[in-house]
N, C-alpha and C positions, 0 to 999 in steps of 0.2 A: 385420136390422131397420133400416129407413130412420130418420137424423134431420135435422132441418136444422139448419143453421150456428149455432151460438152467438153468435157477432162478429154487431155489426150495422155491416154494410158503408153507407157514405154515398156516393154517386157527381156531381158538378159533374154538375145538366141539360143536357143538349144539343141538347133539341129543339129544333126552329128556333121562333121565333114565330108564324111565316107557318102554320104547323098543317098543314103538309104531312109525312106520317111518311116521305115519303123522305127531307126536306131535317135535318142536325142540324149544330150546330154545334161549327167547330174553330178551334181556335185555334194563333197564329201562334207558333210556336217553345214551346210548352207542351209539353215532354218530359215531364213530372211526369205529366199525367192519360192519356198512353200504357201498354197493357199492353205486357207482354216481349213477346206477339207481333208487336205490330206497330211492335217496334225493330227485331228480325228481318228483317220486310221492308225498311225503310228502309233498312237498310245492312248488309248479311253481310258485306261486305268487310273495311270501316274497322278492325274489330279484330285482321285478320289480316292486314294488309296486310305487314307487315314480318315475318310467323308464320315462325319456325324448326320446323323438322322433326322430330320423335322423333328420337334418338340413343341409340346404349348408351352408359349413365352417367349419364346426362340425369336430375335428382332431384326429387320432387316431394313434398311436405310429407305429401301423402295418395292413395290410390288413387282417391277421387273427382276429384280436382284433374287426377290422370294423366286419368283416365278423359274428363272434359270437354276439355280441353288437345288430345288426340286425336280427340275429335267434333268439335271446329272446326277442326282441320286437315283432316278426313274430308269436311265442308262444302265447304269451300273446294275441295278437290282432286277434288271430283265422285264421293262415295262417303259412306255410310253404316258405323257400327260396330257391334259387340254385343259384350256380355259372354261370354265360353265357361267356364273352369276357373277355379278359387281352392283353393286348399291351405290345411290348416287345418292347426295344433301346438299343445298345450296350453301351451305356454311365451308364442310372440308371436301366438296365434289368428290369424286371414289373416294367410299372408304370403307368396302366390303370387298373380299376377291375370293372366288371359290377354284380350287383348280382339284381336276380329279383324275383317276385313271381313263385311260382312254375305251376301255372297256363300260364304264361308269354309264348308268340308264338302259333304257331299251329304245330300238328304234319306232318309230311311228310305223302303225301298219302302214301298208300304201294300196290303192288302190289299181288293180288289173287291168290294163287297157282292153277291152273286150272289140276280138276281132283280128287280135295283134300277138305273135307270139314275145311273150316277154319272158325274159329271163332272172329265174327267182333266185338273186343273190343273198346266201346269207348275211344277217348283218352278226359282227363281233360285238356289239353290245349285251351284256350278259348282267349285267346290275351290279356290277363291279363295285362295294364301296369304299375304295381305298382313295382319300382327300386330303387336304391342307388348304384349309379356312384362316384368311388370316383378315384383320382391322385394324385400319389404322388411328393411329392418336398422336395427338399434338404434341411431344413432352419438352417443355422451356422452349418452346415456339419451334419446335424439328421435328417436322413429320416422321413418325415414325410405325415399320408396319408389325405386328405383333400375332405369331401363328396362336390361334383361339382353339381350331381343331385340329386333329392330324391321326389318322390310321392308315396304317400299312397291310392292312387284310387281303387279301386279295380270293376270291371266289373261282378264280381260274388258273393254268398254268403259268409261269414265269420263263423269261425265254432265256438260251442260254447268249453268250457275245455274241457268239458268229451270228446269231438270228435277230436279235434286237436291231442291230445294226440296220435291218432291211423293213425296219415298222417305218408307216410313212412319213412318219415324223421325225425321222431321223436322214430319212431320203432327201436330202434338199442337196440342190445345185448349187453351191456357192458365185459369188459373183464372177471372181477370177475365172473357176472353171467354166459357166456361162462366155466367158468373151473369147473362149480357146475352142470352145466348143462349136459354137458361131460361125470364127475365122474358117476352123476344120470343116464345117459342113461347107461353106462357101468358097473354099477350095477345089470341094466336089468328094471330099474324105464318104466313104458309106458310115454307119450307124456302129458297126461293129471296129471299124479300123479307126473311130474315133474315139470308142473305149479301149482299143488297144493303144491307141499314142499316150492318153490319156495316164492308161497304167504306167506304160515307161518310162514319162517325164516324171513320176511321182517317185518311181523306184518301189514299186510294191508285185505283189503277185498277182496273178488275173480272179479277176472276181472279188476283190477287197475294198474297190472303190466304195465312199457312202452312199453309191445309188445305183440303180441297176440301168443296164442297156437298154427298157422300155422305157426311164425314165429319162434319159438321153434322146428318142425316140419321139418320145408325148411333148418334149420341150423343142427340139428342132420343128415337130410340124407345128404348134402352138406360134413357132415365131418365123415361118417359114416367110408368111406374107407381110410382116414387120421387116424379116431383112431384105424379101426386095426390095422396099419402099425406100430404105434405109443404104442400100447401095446405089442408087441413086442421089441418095441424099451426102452421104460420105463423098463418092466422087464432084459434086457441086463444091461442098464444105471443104474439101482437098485442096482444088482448085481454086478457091475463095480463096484461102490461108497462106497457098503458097504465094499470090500474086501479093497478099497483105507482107507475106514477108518478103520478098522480091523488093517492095516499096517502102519497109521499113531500108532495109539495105540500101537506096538509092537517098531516104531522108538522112542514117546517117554519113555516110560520101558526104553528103552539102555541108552536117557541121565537122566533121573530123575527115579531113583531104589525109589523111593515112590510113584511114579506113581503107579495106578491097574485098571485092567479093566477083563471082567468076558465075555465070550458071549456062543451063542448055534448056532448051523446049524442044517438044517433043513435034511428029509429022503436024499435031491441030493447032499448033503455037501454042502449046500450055505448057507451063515451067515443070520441069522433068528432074534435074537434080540442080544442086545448087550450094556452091563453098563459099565463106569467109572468113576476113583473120582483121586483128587489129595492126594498127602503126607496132603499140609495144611489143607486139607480137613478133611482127617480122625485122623489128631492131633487136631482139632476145634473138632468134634465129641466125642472127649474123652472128654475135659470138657463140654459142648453142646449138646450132645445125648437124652437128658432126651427127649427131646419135637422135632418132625422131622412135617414137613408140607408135605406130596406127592404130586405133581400136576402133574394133566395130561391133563391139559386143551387145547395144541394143537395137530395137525395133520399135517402132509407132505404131501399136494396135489399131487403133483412130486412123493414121493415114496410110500405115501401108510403107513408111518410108525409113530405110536405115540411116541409122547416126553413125557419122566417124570421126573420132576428134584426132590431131596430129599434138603428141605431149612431147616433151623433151624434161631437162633435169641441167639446173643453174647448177655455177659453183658453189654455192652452199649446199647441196645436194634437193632443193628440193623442185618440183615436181612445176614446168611450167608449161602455159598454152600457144602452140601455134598456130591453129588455125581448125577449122572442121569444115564437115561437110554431108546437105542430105541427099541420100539417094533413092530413088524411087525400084532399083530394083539393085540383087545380089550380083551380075554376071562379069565376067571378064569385063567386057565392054564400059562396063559401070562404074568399076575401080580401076581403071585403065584410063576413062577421064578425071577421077579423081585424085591419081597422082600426078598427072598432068597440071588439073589444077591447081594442085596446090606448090608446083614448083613454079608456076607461073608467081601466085602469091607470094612465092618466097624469093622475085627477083633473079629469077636461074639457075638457084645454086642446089643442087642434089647433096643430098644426106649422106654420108661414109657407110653409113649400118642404118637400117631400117628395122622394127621391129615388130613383129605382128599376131595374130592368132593363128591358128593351124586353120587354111582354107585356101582351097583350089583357087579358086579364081583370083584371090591376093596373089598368089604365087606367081601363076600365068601373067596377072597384070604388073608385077613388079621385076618379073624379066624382059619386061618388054618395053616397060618404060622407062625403069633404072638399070639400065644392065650395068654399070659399073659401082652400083651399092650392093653390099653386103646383104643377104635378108636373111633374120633370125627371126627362130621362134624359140623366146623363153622357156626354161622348166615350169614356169608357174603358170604359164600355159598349157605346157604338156600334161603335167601330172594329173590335173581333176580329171582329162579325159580317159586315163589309163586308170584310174581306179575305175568312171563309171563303165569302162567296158570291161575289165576282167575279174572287179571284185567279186561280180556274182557266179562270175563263171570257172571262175579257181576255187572258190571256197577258201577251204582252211590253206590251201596253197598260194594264197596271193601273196603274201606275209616274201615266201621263197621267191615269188616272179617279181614282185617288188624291189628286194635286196639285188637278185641278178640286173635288173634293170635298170638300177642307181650304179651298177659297178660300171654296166654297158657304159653308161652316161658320161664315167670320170674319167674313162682310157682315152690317152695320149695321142697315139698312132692311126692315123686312118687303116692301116692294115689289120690293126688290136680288134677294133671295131669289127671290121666286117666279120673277122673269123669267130668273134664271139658272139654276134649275133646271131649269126649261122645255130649256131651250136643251140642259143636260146631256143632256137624257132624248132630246132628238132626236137628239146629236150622234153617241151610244155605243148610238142602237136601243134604247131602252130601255122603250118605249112600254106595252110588254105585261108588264113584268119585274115578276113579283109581290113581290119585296122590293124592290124602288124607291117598289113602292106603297105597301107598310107600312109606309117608311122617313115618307114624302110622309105619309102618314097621323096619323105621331108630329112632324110639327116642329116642333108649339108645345112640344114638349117636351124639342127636343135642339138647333135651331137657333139659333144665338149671336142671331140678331135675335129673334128670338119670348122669348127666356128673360133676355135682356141685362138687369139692373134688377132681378131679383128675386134675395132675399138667400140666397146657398148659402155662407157662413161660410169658400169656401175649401176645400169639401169634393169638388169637382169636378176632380182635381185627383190624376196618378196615383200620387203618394207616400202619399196619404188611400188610395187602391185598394189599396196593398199592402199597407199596414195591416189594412184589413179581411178582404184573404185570408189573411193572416196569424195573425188570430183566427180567423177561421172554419176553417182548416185546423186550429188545435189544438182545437178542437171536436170534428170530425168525424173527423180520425183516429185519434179512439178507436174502436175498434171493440169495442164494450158493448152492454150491454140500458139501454134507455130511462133504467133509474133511475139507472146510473152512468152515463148521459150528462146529467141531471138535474146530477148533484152535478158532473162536468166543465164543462159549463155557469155554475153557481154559480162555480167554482174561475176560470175565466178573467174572466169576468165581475168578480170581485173582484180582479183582476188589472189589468186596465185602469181599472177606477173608485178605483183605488186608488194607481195610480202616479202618482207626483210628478215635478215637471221639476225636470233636477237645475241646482245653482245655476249660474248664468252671468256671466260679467264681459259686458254690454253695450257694447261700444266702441264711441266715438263716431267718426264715419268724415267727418263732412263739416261740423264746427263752426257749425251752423246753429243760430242758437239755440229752435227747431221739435226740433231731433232731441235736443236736452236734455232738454225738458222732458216732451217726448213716453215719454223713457228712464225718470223716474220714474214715468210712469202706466200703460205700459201691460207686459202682459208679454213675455219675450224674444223669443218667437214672432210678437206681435203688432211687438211695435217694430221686429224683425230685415226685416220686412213693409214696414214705414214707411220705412224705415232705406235699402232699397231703390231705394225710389218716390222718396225726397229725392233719390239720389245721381243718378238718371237724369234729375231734373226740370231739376238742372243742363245738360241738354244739348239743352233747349227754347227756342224764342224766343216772345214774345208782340208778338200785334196788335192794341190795342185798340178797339174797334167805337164807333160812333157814339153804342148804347145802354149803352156802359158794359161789355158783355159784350164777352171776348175771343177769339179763335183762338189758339192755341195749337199749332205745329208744332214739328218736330225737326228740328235744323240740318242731316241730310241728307235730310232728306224722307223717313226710312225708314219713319216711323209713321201717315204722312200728317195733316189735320188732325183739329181737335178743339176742339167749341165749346163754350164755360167760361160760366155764365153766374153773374154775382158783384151779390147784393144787399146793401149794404153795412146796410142799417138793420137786418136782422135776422143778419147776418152771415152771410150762408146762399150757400153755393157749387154748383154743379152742372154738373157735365161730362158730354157726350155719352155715352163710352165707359163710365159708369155704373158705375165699379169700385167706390164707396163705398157705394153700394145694392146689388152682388151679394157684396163679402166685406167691408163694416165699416171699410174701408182707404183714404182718402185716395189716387187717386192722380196721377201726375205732373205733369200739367198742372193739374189744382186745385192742387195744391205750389206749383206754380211760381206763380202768381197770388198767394197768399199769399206766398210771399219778398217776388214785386215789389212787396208793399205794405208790405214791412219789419213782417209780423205777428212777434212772437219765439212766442209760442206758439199752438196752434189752439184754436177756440173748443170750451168743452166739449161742446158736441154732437158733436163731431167725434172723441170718446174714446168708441166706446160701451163698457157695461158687459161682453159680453161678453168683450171683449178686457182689462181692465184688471187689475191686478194682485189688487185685493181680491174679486173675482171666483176662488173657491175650492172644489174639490170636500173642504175640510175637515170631515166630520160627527164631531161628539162629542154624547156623551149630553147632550141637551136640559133636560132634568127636572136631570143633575148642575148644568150651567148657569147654569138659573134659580134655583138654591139660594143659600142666603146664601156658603156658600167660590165660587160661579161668576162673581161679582165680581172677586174675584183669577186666576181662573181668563180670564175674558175681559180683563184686563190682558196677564196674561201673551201671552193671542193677541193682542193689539193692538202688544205690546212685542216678541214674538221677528218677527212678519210685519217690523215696520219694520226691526228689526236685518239681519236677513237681505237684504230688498230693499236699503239701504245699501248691506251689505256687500259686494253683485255690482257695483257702481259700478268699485271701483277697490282694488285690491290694498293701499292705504293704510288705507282701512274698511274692510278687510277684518281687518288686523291689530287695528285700534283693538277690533272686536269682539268679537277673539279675547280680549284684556285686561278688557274693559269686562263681557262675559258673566256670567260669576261670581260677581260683583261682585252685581248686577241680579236673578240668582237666587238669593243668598242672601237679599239681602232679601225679595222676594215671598215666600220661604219662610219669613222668619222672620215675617211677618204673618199668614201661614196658620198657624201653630204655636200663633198668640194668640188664632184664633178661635176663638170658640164655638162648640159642635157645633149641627149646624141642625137644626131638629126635622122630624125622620123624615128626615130624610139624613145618614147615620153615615159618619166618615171611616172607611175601613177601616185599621184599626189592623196588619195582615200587613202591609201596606205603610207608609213612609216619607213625608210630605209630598214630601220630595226624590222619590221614587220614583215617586209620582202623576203630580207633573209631567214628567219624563222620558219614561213612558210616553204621554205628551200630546204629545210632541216631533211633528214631521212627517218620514217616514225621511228627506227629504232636509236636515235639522236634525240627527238624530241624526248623521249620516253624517256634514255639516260639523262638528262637535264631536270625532269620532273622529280627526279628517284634518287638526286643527291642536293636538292636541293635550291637548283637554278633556273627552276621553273619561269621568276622574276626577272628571269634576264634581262628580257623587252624593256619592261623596265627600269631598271637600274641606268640601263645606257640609252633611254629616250629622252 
């Protein structure tokens, strides 16, 4: 009886954008989303290069360990192995193993079906005696296996790489490639165009695969009538999963009223796609929104369905969730409700800058539903797909289309652009190159001129990238049914909306009274940013212009210029290179104009909120809050935020806090002790005043308390 897969496998898409099903994309030094078999290819060597030879005595922890150990010596030395004998004893069960060449014996005659034409295969059995006999023994109670014989004789020829490779024991289908293989024939892919995807997502050359195209052949029709059965069964199993998660999503609404979630069915009333987001989520959104990341960069082998999550980036710089979404297919129409949806989840309010991969249909659906957002696509987007389409096809050239293409990337001017593109696409024939053109198609979206000025928080930028694969890999390698990826989902998501930056001594590095004051307002990520921009502006000169505005260069000319324009009535600054309009951050040459005017601090326009310290993804119960105890309650947040921001100044508040704390929480506690209970908000009496608030601490408060010594708090003042 046929079933299919439990695990719901997740795979990184690879299609190319360009929509062509030959082209897919690969990526540069990405070992991780390789299957074993095509490590295989890349290199049989490297692990044997320095391979010692079976020996008698030679001991190995297990007879698989032998067994493997001698297939890649058997590799390498132009020869295949088999199993033959194993001895059993009721005391140490196996404890004989014979493995030999594969050539090793002769076959049994066979008898001629008479009447029947039959066809007389030779066999390759030749009496081959080249083996490894090993037994095992017990030594201080650890099994252990010990090779007894071993000859490398061999009675026939030895193969060279290229032929070894294609003995049948080296022909196996890996699992990965099995479920790619599968998908591809049930697409309706022929035999040959699914060795040809095959080769391309691997990045190899035709004919290198570990198995041949009959063997792709002999395994499609072997499971031909498994995957009907099993298409069947997957669509059931689909449908089961999603209604489970549908209904997870409805049980949590009952305990969490800030939960949301949004979905469609399709013409049989079966659930079709389907988004959610948490309360924390779309409260991080309201201050966070400006700048949202879309990614869709996996697939559910198992159902068939795309993932999308919507990420953003807190003032501490790191990486937070707002919401996802699964789709049952790729088309306009698909992500056209899913930005819908998710502005619904986010209470109406659309994003400034959106952020996303290179793909048509994002495109189409984000001008149509956000026409007034921005939409970018990152370099760290771009780039992998520009190596895996021209590395192979430039050769020792790419090195040159690389550098002109990073220049492409940095020019200022929409007009710089276009005329050097031009020039590119002459220079390197590019004329007719269908991803040049869809490159050329996207540049209001990825070229530094087209995009300069609009605000991306800093998101663009490949430490934010790591991040994001970072979550999205402990998403996805779970391998579940929808609803524990449902609650996986929840579990990281409350993970990252949840983590705190841990506390910081901010040092001052360039006594400018700008970076002082700058140190109390903003947080360590932002100032660390500023902190930066100061130390470089130092090594700028200014020239001031006739209107008041100035140039601003670098004493080696390495930055070239850059034109400052300073209106002093409204205090309002603006530089060409427009870094304060793309991430919130003053930079250098605006600095440097502000020193030469002996500013001590910037004007507050120049601190936005999202970067500033009281800018907080802090949520506590609203309703406890507003209660008559939430008065004390929002002291105390007003009094531990300031203690703690101090306290990262300088190791001397730091102390004074450690003394002063105690002190600070007794009393609030003992005011809380005199209150009146509020009507219809009962303090819970299981707990302690002292213990309410502790459990209000922020971990990275709890943590500083335990780390100087005041872990005791509770009690000391219970």
């Amino acid at each position: 009886m046929s079933s299919i897969p439990s695990k719901n496998i997740w795979m990184r898409r690879q299609q190319c954008p360009c929509g062509d099903w030959k082209c897919y994309i690969t990526y540069e030094g990405d070992s991780e989303e390789s299957s074993i078999a095509s490590q295989l290819v890349k290199n049989d060597t490297v692990q044997s290069e320095a391979m010692v030879a079976p020996y008698v005595g030679m001991v190995f922890k297990s007879d698989d360990d032998a067994f493997d150990y001698y297939g890649n010596f058997a590799r390498r030395n132009g020869f295949s192995i088999r199993k033959e004998r194993s001895r059993l004893s009721p005391q140490l069960g196996i404890y004989k193993r014979d493995f030999v060449c594969y050539r090793s014996g002769f076959a049994p005659a066979r008898k001629k079906p008479t009447g029947e034409h039959h066809r007389d295969r030779k066999s390759v059995r030749c009496g081959c005696d080249a083996k490894m006999y090993l037994s095992k023994e017990v030594v201080e109670g650890v099994s252990q296996w010990f090779v007894v014989q071993f000859s490398n004789v061999h009675n026939h020829e030895l193969l060279e790489d290229d032929q070894v490779r294609l003995l049948p024991a080296y022909r196996k289908i890996h699992e990965a490639d099995q479920e790619r293989i599968l998908l591809l024939s049930k697409a309706g892919f022929p035999i040959h165009r699914i060795v040809k995807v095959l080769e391309l997502e691997k990045g190899i050359q035709g004919g290198q695969l570990p198995f041949l195209e009959r063997d792709v052949r002999n395994f499609v029709q072997n499971r031909k009538k498994i995957v009907q059965e099993n298409d069947a069964l997957l669509t059931e199993k689909r449908e089961n999963d999603t209604m489970e998660l549908l209904e997870a999503c409805k049980a949590m609404k009952e305990v969490d009223e800030d939960f949301i979630y949004d979905y469609t069915v399709d013409e049989n009333d079966k659930i079709e796609n389907i988004a959610w987001s948490y309360g924390d989520s779309v409260r991080a959104y309201t201050l966070f929104g400006d700048v949202v990341y879309f990614d869709t960069s996996y697939r559910s082998i198992t159902y068939g369905m795309l993932f999308g999550a919507w990420l953003g980036i807190e003032n501490n710089g790191k990486t937070i969730f707002f919401g996802c979404v699964l789709l049952q297919e790729e088309t306009p129409r698909s992500f056209a409700w899913a930005l819908q949806a998710f502005i619904r989840l986010m209470k109406g309010k659309c994003p400034q800058t959106i952020l996303t991969s290179l793909d048509m249909g994002l495109k189409d659906a984000i001008s149509s539903e956000l026409p007034s957002t921005k939409h970018v696509i990152s370099m760290w987007n771009i780039l992998p797909k520009v190596y895996s389409w021209f590395s192979l096809a430039f050769g020792t050239r790419f090195a040159e289309f690389k550098s002109k293409f990073d220049e492409l990337y940095r020019i200022e001017s929409t007009e710089g652009f276009e005329l050097q593109w031009s020039q590119m696409v002459s220079i390197f024939g590019l004329g007719s190159d269908k991803h040049i053109a869809l490159l050329n198609s996207f540049r209001a979206s990825w070229a530094l001129s087209y995009v300069r000025g609009y605000f991306l928080a800093r998101m663009a930028t490949s430490s934010y990238s790591k991040s994001v694969d970072a979550f999205l890999k402990g998403v996805c390698n779970a391998q579940t049914c929808l609803r524990s990826f449902f609650e996986q989902v929840g579990i990281s998501a409350n993970f990252l909306n949840q983590a705190r930056q841990e506390m910081q001594y901010m040092l001052m590095k360039t006594c400018i009274p700008i970076e002082e004051h700058a140190r109390s307002i903003f947080t360590p990520f932002a100032f660390n940013a500023l902190q930066h921009e100061l130390m470089l502006a130092m090594q700028y000169a200014l020239s001031e212009m006739a209107d008041g505005s100035y140039l601003v260069h670098h004493f080696k000319k390495m930055d070239g210029e850059h034109f400052v324009i300073w209106i002093p009535e409204d205090e309002q600054i603006h530089c060409s290179c427009k870094e304060f309009e793309s991430s919130g951050i003053l930079c250098r040459h605006a600095l440097r104009v502000f020193i030469q005017k002996n500013y001590f601090h910037l004007p507050d326009k120049y601190y936005l909120r999202r970067w500033r310290q009281e800018s907080s993804l802090v949520f506590y119960d609203d309703h406890y809050a507003q209660s008559n105890n939430g008065e004390w309650f929002q002291e105390y947040q007003s009094l531990t935020e300031t203690l703690f921001t101090e306290s990262s100044i300088t190791k001397e508040r730091s102390d004074f806090i450690r003394r002063e704390l105690p002190k600070e929480l007794t009393r609030l506690l003992s005011e809380v002790r005199d209150m009146p209970e509020s009507e219809g908000v009962a303090m819970d009496l299981a707990l302690s005043p002292t213990d309410l608030l502790f459990i209000h601490l922020l971990p990275r408060e709890k943590a500083y308390l335990v780390e100087n010594g005041l872990g005791n708090v509770r009690g000391e003042v219970n």
